[in-house]
PQR file with spaces between the fields and no chain letter, atoms N, CA, C, O and H, PARSE charges and radii, in Angstrom:
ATOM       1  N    UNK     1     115.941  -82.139  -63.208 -0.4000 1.5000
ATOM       2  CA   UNK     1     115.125  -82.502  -62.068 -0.0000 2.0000
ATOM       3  C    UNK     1     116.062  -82.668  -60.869  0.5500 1.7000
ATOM       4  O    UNK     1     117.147  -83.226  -61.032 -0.5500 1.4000
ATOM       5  N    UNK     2     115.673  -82.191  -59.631 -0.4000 1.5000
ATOM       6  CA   UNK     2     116.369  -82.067  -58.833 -0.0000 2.0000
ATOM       7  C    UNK     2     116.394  -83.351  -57.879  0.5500 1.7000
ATOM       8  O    UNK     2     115.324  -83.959  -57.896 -0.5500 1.4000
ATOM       9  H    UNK     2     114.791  -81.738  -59.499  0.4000 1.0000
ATOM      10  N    UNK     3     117.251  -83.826  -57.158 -0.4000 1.5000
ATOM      11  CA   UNK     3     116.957  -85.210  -56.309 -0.0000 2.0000
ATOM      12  C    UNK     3     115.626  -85.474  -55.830  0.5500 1.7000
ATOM      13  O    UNK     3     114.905  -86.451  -56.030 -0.5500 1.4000
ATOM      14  H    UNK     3     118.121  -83.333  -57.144  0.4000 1.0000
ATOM      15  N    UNK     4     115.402  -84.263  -55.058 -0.4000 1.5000
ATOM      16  CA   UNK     4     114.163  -84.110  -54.229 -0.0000 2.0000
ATOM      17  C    UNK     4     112.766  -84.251  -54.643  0.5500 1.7000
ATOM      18  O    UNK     4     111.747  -84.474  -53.990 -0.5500 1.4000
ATOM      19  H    UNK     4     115.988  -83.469  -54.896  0.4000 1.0000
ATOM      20  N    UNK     5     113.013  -84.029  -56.122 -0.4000 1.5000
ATOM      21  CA   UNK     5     111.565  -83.968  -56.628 -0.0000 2.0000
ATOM      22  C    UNK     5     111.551  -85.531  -57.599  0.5500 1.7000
ATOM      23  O    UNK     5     110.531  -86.111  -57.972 -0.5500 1.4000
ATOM      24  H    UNK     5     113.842  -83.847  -56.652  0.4000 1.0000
ATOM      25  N    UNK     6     113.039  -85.986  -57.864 -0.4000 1.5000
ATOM      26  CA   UNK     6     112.598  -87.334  -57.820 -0.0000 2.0000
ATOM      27  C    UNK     6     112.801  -88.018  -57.308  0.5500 1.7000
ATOM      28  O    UNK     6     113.203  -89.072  -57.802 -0.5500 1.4000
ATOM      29  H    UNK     6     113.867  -85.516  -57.561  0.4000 1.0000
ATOM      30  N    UNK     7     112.655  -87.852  -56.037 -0.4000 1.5000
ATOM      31  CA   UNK     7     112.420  -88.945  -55.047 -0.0000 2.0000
ATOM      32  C    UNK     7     110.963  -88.281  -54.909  0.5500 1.7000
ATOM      33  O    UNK     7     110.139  -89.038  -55.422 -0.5500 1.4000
ATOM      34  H    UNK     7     112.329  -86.996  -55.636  0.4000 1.0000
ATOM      35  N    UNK     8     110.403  -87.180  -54.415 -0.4000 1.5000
ATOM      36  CA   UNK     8     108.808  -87.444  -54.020 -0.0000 2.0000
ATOM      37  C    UNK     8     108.330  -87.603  -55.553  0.5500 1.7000
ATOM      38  O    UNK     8     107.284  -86.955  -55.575 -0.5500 1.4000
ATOM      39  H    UNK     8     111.073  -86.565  -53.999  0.4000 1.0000
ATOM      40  N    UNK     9     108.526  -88.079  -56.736 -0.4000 1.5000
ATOM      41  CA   UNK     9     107.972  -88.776  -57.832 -0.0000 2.0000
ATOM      42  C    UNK     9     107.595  -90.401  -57.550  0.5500 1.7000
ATOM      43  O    UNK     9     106.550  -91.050  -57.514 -0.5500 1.4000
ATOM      44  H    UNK     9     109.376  -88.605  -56.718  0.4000 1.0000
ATOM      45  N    UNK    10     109.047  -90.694  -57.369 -0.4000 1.5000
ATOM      46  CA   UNK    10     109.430  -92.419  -57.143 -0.0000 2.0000
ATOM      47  C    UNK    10     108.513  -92.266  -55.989  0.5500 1.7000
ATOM      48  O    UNK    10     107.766  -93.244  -56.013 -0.5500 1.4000
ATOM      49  H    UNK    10     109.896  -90.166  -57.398  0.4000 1.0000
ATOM      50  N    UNK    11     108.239  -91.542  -55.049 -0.4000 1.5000
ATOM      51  CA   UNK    11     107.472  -91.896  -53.210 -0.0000 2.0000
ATOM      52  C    UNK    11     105.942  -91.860  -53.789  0.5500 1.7000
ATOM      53  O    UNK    11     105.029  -92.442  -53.204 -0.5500 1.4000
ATOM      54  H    UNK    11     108.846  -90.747  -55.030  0.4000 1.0000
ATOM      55  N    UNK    12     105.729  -91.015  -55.163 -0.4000 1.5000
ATOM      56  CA   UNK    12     104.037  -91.192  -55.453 -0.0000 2.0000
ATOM      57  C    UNK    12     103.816  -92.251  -56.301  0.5500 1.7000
ATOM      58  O    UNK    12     102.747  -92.856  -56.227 -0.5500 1.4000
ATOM      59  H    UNK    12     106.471  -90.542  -55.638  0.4000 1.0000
ATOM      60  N    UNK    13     104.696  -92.583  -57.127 -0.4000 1.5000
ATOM      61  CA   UNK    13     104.509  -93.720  -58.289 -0.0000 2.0000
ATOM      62  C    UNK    13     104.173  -95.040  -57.409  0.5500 1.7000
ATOM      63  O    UNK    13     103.184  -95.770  -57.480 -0.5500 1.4000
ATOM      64  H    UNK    13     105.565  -92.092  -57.187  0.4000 1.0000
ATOM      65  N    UNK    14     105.619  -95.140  -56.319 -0.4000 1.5000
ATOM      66  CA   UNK    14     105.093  -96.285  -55.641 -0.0000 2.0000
ATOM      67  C    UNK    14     104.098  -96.390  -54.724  0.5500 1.7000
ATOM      68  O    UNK    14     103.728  -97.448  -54.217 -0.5500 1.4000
ATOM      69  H    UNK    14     106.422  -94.546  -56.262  0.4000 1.0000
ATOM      70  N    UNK    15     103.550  -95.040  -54.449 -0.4000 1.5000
ATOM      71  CA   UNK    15     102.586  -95.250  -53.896 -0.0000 2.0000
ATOM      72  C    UNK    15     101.012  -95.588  -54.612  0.5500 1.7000
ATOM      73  O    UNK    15      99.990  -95.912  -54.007 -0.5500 1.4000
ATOM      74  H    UNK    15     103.851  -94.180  -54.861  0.4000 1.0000
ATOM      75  N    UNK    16     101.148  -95.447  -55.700 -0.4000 1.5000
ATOM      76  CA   UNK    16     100.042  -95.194  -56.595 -0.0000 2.0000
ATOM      77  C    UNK    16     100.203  -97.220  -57.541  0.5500 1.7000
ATOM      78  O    UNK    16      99.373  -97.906  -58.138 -0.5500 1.4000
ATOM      79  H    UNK    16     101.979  -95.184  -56.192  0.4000 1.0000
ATOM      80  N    UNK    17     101.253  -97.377  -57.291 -0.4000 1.5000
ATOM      81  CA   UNK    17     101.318  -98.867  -57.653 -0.0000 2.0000
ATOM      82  C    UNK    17     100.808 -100.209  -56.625  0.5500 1.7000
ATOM      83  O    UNK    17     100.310 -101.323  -56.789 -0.5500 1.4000
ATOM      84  H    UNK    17     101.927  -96.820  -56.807  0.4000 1.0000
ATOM      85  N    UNK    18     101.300  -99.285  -55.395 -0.4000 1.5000
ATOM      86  CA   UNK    18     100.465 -100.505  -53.988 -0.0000 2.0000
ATOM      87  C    UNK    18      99.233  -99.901  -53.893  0.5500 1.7000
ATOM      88  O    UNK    18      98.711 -100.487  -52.946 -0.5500 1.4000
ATOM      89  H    UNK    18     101.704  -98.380  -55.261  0.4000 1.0000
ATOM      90  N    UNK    19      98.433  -99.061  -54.314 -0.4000 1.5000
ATOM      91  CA   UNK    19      96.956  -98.654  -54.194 -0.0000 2.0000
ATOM      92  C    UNK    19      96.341 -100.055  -55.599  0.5500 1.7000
ATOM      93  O    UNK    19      95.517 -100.965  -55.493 -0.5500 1.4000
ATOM      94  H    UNK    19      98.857  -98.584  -55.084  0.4000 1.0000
ATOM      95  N    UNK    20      97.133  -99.652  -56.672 -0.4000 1.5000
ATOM      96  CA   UNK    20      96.766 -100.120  -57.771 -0.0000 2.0000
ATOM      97  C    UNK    20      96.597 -101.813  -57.886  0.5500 1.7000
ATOM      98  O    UNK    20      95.758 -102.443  -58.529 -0.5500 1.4000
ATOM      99  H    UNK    20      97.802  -98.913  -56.758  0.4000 1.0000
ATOM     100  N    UNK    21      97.843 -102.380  -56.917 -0.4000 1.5000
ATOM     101  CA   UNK    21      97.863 -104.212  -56.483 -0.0000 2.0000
ATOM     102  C    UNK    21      97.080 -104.114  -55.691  0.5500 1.7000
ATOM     103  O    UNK    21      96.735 -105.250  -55.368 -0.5500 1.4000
ATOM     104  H    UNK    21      98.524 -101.868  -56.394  0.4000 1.0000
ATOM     105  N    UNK    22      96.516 -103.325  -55.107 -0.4000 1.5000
ATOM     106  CA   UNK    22      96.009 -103.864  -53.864 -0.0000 2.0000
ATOM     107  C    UNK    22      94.281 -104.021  -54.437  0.5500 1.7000
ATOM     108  O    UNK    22      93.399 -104.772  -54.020 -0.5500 1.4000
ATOM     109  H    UNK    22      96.797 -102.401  -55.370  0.4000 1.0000
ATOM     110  N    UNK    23      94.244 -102.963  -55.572 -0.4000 1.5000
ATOM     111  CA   UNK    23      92.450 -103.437  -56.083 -0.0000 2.0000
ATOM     112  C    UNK    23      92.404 -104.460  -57.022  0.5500 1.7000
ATOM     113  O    UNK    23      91.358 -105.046  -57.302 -0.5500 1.4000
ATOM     114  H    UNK    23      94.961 -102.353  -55.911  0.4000 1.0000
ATOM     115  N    UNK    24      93.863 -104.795  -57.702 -0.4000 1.5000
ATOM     116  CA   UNK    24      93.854 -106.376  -58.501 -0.0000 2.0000
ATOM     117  C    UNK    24      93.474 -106.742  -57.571  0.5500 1.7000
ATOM     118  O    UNK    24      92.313 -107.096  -57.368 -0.5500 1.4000
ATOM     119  H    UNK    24      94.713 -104.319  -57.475  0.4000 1.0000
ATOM     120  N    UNK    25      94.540 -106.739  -56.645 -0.4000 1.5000
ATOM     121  CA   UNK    25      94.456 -108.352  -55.796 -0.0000 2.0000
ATOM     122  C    UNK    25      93.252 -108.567  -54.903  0.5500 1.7000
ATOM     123  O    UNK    25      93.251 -109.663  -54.343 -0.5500 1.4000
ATOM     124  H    UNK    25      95.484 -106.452  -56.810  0.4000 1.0000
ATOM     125  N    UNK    26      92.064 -107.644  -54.601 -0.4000 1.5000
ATOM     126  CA   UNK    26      90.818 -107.751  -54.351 -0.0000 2.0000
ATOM     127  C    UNK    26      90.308 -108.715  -55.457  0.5500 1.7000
ATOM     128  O    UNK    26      89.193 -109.044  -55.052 -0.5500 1.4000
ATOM     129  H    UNK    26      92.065 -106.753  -55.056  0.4000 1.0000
ATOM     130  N    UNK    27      90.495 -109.234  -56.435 -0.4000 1.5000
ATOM     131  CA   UNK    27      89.545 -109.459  -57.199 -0.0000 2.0000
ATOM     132  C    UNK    27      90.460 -110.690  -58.300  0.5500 1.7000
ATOM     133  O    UNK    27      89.829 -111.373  -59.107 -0.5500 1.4000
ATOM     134  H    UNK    27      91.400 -108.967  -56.765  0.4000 1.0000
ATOM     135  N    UNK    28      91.911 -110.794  -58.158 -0.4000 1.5000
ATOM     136  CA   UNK    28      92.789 -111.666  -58.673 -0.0000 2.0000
ATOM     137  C    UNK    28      93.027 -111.994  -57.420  0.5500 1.7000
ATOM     138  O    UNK    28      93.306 -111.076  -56.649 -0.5500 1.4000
ATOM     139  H    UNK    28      92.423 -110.239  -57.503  0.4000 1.0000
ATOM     140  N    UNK    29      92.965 -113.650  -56.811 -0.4000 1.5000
ATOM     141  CA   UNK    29      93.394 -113.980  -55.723 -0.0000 2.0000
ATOM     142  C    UNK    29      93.573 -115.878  -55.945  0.5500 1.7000
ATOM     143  O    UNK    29      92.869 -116.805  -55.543 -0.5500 1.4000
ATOM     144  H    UNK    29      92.738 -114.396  -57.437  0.4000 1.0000
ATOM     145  N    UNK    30      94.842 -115.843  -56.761 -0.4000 1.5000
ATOM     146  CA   UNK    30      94.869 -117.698  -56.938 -0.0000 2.0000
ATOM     147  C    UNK    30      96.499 -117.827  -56.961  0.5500 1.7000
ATOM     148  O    UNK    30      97.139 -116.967  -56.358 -0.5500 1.4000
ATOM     149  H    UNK    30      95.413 -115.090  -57.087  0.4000 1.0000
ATOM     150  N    UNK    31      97.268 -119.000  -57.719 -0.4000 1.5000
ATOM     151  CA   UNK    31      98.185 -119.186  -57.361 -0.0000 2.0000
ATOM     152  C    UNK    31      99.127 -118.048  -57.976  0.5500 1.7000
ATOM     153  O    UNK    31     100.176 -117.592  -57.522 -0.5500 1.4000
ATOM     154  H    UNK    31      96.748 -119.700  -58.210  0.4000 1.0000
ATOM     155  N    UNK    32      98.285 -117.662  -59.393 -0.4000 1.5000
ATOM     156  CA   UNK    32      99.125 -116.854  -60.489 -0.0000 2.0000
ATOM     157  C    UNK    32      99.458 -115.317  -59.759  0.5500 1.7000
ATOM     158  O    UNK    32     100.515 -114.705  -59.912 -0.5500 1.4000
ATOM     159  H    UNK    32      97.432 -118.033  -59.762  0.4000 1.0000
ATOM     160  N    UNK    33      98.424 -114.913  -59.028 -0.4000 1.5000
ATOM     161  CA   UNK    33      98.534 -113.729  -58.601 -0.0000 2.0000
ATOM     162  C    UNK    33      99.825 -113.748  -57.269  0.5500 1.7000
ATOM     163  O    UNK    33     100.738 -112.986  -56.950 -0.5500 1.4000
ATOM     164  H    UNK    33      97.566 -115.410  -58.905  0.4000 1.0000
ATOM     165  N    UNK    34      99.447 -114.676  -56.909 -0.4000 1.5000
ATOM     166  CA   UNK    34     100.682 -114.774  -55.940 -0.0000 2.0000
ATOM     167  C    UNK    34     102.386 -114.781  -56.383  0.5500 1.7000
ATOM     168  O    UNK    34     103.235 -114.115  -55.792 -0.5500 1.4000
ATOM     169  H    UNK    34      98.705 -115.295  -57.168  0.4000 1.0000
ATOM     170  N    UNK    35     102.597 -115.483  -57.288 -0.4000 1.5000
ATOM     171  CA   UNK    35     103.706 -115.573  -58.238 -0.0000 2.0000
ATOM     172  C    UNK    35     103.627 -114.291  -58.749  0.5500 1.7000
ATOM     173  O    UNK    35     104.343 -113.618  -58.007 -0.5500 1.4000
ATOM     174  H    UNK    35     101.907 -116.025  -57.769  0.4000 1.0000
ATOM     175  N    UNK    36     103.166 -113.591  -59.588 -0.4000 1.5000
ATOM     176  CA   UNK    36     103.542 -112.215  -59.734 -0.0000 2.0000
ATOM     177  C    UNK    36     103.299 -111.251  -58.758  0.5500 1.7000
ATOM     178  O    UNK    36     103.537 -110.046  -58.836 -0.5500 1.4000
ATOM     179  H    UNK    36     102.585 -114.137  -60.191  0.4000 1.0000
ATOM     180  N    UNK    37     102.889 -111.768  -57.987 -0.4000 1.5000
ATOM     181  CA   UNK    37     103.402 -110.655  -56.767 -0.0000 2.0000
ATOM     182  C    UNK    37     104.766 -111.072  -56.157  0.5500 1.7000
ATOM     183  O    UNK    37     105.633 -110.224  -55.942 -0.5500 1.4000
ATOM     184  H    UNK    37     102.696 -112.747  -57.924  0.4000 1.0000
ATOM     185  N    UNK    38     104.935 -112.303  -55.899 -0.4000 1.5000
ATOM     186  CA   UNK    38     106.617 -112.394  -55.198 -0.0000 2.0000
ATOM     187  C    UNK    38     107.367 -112.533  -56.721  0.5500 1.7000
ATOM     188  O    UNK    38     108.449 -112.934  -56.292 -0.5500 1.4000
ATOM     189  H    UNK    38     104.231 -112.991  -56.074  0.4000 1.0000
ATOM     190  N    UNK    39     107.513 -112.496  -57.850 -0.4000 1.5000
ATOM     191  CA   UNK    39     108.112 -112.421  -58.986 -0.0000 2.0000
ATOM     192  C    UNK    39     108.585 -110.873  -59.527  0.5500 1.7000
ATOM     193  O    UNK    39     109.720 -110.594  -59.914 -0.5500 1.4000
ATOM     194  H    UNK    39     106.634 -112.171  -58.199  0.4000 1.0000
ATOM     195  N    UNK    40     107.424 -109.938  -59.454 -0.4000 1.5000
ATOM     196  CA   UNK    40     107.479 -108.385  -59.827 -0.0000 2.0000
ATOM     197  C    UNK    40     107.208 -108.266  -59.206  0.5500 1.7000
ATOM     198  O    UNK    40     108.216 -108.699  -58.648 -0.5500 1.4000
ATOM     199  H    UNK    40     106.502 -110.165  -59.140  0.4000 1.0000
ATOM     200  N    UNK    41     106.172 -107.811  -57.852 -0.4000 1.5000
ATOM     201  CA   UNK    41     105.882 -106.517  -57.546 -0.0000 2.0000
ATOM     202  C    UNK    41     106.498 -106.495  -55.956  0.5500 1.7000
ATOM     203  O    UNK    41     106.828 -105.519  -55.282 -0.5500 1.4000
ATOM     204  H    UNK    41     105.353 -107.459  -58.305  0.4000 1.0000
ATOM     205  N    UNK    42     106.525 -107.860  -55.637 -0.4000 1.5000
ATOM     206  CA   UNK    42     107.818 -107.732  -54.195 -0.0000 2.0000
ATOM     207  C    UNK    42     109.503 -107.066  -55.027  0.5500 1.7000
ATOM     208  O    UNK    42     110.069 -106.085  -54.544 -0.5500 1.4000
ATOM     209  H    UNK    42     106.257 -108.652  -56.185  0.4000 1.0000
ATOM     210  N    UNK    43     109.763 -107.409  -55.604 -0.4000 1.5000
ATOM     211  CA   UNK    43     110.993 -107.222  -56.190 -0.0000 2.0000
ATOM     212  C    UNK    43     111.150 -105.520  -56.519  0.5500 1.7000
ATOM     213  O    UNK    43     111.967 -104.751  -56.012 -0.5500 1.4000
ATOM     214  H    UNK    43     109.304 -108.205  -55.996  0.4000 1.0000
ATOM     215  N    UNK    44     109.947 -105.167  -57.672 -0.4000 1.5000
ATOM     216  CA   UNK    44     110.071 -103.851  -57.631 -0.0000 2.0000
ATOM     217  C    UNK    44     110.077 -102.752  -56.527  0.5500 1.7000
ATOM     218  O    UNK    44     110.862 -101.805  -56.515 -0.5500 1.4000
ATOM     219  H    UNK    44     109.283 -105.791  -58.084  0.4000 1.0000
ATOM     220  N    UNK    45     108.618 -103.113  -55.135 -0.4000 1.5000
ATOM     221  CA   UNK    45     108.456 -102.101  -53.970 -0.0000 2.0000
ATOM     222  C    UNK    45     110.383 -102.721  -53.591  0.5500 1.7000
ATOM     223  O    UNK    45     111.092 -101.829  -54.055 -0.5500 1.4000
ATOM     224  H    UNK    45     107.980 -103.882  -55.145  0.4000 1.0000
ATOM     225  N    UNK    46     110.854 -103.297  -53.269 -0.4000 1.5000
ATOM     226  CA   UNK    46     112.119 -103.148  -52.801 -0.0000 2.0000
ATOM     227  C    UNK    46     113.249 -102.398  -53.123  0.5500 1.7000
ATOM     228  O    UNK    46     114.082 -101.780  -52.460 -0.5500 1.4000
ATOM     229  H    UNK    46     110.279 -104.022  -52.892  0.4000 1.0000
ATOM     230  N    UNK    47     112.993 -102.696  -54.780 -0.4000 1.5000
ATOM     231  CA   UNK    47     114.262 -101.887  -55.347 -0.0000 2.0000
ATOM     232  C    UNK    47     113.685 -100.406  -55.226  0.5500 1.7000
ATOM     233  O    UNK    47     114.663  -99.706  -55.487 -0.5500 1.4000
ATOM     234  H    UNK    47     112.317 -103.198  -55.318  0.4000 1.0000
ATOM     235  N    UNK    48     112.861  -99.766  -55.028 -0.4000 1.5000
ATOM     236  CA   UNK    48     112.294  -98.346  -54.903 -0.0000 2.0000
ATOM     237  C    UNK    48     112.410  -98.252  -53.696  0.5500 1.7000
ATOM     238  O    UNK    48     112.794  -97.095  -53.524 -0.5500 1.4000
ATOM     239  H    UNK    48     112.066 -100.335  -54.817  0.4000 1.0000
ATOM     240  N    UNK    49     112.313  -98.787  -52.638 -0.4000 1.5000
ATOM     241  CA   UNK    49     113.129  -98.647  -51.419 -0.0000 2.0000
ATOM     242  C    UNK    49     114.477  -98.394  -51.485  0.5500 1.7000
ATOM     243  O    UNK    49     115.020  -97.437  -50.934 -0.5500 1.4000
ATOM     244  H    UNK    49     112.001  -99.726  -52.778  0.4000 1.0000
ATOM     245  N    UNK    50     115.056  -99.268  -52.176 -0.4000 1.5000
ATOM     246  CA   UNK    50     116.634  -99.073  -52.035 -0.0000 2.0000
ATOM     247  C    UNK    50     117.132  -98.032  -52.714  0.5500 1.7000
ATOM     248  O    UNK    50     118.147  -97.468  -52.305 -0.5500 1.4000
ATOM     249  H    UNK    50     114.615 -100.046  -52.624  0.4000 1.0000
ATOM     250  N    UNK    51     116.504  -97.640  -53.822 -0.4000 1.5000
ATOM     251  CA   UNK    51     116.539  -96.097  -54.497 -0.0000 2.0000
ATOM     252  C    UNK    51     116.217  -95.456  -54.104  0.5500 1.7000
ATOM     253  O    UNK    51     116.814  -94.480  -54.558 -0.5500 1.4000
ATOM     254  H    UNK    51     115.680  -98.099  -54.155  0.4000 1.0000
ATOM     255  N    UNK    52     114.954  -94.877  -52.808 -0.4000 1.5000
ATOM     256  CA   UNK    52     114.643  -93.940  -52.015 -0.0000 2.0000
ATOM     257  C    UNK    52     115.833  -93.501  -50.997  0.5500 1.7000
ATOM     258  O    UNK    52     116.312  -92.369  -50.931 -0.5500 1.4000
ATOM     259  H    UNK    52     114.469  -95.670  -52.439  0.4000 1.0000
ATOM     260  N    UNK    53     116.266  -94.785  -50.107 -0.4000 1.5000
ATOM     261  CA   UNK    53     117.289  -94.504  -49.399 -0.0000 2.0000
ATOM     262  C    UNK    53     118.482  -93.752  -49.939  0.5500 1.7000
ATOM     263  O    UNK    53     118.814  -92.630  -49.554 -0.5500 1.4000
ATOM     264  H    UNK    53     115.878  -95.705  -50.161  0.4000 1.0000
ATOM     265  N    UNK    54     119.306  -94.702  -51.175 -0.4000 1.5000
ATOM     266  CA   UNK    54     119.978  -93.674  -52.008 -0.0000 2.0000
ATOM     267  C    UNK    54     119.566  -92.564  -52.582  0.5500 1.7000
ATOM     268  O    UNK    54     120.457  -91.885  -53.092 -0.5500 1.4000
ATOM     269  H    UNK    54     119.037  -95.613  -51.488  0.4000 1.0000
ATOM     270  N    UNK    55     118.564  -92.199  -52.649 -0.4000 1.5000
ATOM     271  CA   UNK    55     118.328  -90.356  -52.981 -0.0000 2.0000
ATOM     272  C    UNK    55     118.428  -89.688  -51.762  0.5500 1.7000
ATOM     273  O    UNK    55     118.962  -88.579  -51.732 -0.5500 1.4000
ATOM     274  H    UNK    55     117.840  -92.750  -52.235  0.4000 1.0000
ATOM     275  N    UNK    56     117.970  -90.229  -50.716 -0.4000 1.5000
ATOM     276  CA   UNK    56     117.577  -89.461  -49.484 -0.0000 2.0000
ATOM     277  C    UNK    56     119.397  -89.129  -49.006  0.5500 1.7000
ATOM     278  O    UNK    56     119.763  -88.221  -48.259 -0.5500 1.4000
ATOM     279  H    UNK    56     117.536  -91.129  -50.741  0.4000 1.0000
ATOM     280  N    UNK    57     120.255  -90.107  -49.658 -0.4000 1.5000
ATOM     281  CA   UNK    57     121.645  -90.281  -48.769 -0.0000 2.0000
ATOM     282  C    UNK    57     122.150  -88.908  -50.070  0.5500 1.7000
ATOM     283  O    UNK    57     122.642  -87.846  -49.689 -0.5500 1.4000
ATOM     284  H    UNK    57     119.957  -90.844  -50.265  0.4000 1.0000
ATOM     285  N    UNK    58     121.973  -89.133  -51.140 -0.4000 1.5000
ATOM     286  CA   UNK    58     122.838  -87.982  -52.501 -0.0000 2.0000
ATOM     287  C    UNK    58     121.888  -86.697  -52.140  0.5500 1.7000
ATOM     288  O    UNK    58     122.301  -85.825  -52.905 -0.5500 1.4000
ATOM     289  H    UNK    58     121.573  -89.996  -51.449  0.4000 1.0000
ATOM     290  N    UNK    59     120.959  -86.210  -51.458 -0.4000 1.5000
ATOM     291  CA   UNK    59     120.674  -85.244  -51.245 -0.0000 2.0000
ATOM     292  C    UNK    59     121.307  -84.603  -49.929  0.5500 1.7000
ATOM     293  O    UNK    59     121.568  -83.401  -49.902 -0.5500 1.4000
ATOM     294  H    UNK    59     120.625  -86.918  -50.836  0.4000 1.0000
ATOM     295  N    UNK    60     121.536  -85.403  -48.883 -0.4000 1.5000
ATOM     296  CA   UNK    60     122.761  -84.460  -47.639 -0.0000 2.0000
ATOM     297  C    UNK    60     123.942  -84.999  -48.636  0.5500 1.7000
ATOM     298  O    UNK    60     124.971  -84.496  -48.186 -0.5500 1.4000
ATOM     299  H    UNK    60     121.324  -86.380  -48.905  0.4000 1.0000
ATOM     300  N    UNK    61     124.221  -85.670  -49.609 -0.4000 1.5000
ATOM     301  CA   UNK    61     125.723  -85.447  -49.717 -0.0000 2.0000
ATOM     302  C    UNK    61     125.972  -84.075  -50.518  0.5500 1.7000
ATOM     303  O    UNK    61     126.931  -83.319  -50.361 -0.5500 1.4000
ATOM     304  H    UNK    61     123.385  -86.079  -49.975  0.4000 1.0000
ATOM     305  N    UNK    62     124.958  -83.930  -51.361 -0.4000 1.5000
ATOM     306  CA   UNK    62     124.612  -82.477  -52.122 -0.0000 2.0000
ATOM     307  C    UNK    62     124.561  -81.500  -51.148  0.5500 1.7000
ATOM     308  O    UNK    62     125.345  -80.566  -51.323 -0.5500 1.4000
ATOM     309  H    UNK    62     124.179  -84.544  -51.489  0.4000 1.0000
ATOM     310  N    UNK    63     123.801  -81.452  -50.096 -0.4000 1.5000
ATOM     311  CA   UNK    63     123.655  -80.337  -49.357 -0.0000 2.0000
ATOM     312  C    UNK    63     124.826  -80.005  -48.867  0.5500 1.7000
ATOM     313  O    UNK    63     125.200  -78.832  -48.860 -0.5500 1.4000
ATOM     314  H    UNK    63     123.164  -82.210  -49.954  0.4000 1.0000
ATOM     315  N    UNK    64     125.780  -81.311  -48.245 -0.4000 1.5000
ATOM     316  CA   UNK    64     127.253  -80.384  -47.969 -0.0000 2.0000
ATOM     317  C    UNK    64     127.967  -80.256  -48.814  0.5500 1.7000
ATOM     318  O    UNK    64     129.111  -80.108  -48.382 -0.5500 1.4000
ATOM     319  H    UNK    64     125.476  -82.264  -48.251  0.4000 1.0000
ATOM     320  N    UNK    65     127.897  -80.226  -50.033 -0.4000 1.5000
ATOM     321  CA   UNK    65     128.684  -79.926  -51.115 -0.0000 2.0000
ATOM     322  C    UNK    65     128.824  -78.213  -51.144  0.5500 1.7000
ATOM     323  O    UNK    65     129.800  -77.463  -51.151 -0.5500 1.4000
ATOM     324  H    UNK    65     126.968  -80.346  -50.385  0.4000 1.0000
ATOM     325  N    UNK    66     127.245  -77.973  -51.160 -0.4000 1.5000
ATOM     326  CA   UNK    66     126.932  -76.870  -50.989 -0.0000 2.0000
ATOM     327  C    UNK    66     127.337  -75.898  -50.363  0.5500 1.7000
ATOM     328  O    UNK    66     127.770  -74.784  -50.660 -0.5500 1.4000
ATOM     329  H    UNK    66     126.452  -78.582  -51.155  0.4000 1.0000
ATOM     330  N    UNK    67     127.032  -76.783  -48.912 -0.4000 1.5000
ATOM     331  CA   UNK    67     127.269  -75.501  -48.175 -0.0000 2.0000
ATOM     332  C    UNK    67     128.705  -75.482  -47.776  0.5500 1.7000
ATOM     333  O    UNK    67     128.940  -74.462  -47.128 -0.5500 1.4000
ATOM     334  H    UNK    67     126.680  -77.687  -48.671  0.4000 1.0000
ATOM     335  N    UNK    68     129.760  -76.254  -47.934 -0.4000 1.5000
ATOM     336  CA   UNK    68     131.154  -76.387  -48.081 -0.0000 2.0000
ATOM     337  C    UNK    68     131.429  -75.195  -49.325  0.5500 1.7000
ATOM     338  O    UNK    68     132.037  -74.243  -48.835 -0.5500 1.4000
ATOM     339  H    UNK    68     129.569  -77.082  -48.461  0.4000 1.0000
ATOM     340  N    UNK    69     131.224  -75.060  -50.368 -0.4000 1.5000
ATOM     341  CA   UNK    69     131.527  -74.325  -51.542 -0.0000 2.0000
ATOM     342  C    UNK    69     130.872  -72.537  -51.157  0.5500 1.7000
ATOM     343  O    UNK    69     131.287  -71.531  -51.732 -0.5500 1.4000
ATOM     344  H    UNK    69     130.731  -75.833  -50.766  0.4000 1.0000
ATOM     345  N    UNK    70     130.045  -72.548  -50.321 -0.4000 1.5000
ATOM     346  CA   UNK    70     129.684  -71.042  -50.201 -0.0000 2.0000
ATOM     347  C    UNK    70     130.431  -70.367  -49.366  0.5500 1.7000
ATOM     348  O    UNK    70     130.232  -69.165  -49.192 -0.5500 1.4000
ATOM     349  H    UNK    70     129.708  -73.365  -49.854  0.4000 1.0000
């Protein structure tokens, strides 16, 4: 799998996970839901941020690898 295609994987998963909290949390709304939202699911959308950025950065470092070697 190439960077690119997993990063737009990781860009649909997480997108398909804040669609998915967002119809719990229509309908879970007390102290518990709040705690697992700042416990997991703040924690996770971040670290998939910080892994997006690092793919987005190893894909120009790939690209001049590239085009340095041709």
């Amino acid at each position: 799998m190439s960077v690119n295609a997993g990063h737009a994987r990781l860009r649909e998963a997480s997108k398909d996970l804040l669609v998915h909290w967002n119809d719990i949390r229509a309908v879970w709304r007390d102290e518990n839901s709040q705690r697992f939202e700042e416990a997991w699911v703040e924690p996770l959308l971040s670290n998939i941020r910080t892994a997006r950025i690092a793919m987005e950065h190893m894909e120009t470092v790939l690209h001049r690898i590239r085009r340095d070697c041709t």
